[in-house]
C-alpha positions in Angstrom: -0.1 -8.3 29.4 1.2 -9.0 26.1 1.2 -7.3 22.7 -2.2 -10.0 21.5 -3.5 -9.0 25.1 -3.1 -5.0 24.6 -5.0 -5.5 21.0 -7.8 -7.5 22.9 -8.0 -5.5 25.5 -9.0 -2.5 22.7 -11.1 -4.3 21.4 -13.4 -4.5 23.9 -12.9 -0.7 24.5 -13.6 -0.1 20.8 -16.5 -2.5 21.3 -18.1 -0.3 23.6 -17.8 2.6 21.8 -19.3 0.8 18.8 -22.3 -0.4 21.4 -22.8 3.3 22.2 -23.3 4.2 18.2 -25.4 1.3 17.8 -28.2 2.5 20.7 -27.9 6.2 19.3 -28.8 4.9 15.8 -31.2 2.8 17.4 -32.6 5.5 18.7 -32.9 7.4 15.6 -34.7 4.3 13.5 -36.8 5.0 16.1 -37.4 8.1 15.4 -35.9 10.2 17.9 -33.3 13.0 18.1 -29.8 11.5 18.0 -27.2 14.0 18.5 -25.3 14.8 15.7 -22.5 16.0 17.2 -22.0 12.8 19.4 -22.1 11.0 16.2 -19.4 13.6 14.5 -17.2 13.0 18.1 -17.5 9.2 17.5 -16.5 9.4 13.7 -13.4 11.4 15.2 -12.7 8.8 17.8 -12.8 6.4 15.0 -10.2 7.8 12.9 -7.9 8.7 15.7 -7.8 6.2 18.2 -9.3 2.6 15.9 -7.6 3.7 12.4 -4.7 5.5 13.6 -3.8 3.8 16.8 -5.3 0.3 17.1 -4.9 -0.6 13.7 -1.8 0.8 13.3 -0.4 -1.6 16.0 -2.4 -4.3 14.2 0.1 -3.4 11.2 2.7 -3.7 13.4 1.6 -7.6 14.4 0.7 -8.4 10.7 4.5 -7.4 9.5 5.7 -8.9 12.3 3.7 -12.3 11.1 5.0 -11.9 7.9 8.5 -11.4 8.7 8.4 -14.4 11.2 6.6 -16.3 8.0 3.6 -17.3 10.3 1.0 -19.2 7.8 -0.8 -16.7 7.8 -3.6 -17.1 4.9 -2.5 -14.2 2.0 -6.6 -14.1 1.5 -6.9 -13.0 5.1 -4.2 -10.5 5.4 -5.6 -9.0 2.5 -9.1 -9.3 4.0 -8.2 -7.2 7.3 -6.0 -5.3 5.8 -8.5 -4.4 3.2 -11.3 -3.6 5.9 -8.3 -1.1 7.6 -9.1 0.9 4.6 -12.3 0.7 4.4 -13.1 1.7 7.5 -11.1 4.8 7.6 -13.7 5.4 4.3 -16.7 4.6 6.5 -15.6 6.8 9.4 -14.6 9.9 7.7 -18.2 9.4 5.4 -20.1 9.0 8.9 -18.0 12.4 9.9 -19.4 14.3 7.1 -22.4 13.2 7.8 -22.9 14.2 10.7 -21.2 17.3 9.8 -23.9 18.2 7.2 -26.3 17.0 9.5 -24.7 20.0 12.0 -24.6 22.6 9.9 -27.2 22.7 7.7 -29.7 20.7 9.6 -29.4 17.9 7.3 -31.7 14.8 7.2 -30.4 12.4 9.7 -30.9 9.5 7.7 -27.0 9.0 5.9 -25.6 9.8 9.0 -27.3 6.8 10.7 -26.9 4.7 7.6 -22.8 5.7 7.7 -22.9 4.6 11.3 -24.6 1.4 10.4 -21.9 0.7 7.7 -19.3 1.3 10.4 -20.8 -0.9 12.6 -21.1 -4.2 10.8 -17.4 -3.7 9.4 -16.2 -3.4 12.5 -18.3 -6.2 14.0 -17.0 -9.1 10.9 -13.4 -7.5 11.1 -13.3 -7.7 14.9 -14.1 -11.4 15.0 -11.7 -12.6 11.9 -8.5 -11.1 13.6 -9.8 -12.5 17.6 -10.5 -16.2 15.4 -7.8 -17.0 13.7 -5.3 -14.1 13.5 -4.5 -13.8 17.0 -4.5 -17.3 18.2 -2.3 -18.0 14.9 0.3 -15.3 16.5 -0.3 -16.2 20.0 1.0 -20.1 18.8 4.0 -19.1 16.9 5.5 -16.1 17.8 8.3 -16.2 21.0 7.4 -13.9 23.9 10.5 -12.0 22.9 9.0 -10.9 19.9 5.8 -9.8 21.4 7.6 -7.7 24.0 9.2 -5.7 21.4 5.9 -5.5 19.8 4.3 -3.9 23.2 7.1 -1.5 23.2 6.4 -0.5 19.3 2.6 0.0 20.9 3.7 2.2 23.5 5.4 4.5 21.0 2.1 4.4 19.0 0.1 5.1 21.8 1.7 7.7 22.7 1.5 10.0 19.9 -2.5 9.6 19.8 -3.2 9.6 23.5 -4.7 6.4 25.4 -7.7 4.9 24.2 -9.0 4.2 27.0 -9.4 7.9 28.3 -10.8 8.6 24.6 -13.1 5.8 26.2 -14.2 7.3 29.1 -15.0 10.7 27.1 -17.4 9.4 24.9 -19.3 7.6 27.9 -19.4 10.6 29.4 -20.7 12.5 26.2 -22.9 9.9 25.2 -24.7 9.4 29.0 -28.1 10.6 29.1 -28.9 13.5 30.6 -30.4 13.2 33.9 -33.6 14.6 34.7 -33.8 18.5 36.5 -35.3 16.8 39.4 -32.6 14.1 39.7 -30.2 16.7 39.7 -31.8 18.8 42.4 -32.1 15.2 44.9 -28.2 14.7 44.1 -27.4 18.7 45.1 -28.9 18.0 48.9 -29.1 19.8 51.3 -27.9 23.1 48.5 -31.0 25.2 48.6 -31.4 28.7 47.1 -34.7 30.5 48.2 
């Protein structure tokens, strides 16, 4: 797996996540509860693991794209790079949102409409930098190169903790609850009279 194949491969991990905020604020158009403090867990897992891990090693790629003077358009660095930023706006919006939403009871509504926001950047960003940034670096820059990249990930990675554990803990916290009586069928043959 190279560097281009670690960035893929969190994407689809960060796509999940981003699936998991989208059925919660489903939910809530819907009109039903949607736990503000799975929403305030995802805002976090936004800024720590998407703006401060992933798209720091996508910094890492686009200097490396520039320094290797890869055509790369100026209008689309700017563009993701741009959205970097905004995003780190969105999700820290979306966490006081759900804050207020925690402590004080607040109407639901902006924290569903941050998450919204959230999503469709993250949906339009996702697919620029998988269309034409990614195959444009995959073409042109020597596996050399995107070894040392990996190993500048790895570095990265490590002072946030790996994504895909961050993952797994937000499945976890955003699985519904299973009904008491599914839970007393999966204890067996434990019975307390």
């Amino acid at each position: 797996m190279d560097a281009l194949d670690v960035l893929t491969h969190e994407h689809r991990q960060i796509q999940h996540v981003l699936d998991l905020v989208a059925r919660a604020v489903e939910r809530g158009r819907q009109g039903e509860f949607v736990s503000a403090s799975l929403l305030l867990r995802a805002a976090n897992f936004f800024l720590t693991y998407v703006d401060g891990s992933h798209h720091a090693k996508e910094m890492v790629l686009f200097q490396t794209m520039l320094v290797h003077r890869l055509p790369l358009a100026t209008s689309l660095l700017s563009q993701v790079s741009g959205e970097h930023g905004t995003g780190t706006e969105q999700a820290l919006a979306l966490r006081a949102a759900a804050e207020a939403a925690l402590r004080e009871g607040a109407d639901p509504e902006p924290m569903l409409a941050a998450a919204e926001a959230y999503l469709r950047l993250q949906q339009n960003h996702t697919t620029a930098e998988e269309t034409q940034v990614f195959p444009l670096a995959r073409r042109l820059l020597p596996a050399a190169v995107l070894e040392r990249m990996r190993t500048r990930f790895a570095r990265i990675e490590a002072s946030h903790g790996a994504l895909a554990e961050a993952v797994e803990a937000l499945e976890r916290a955003f699985a519904p609850m299973r009904p008491a009586a599914a839970r007393a069928l999966a204890m067996g043959a434990v019975r307390s009279f």
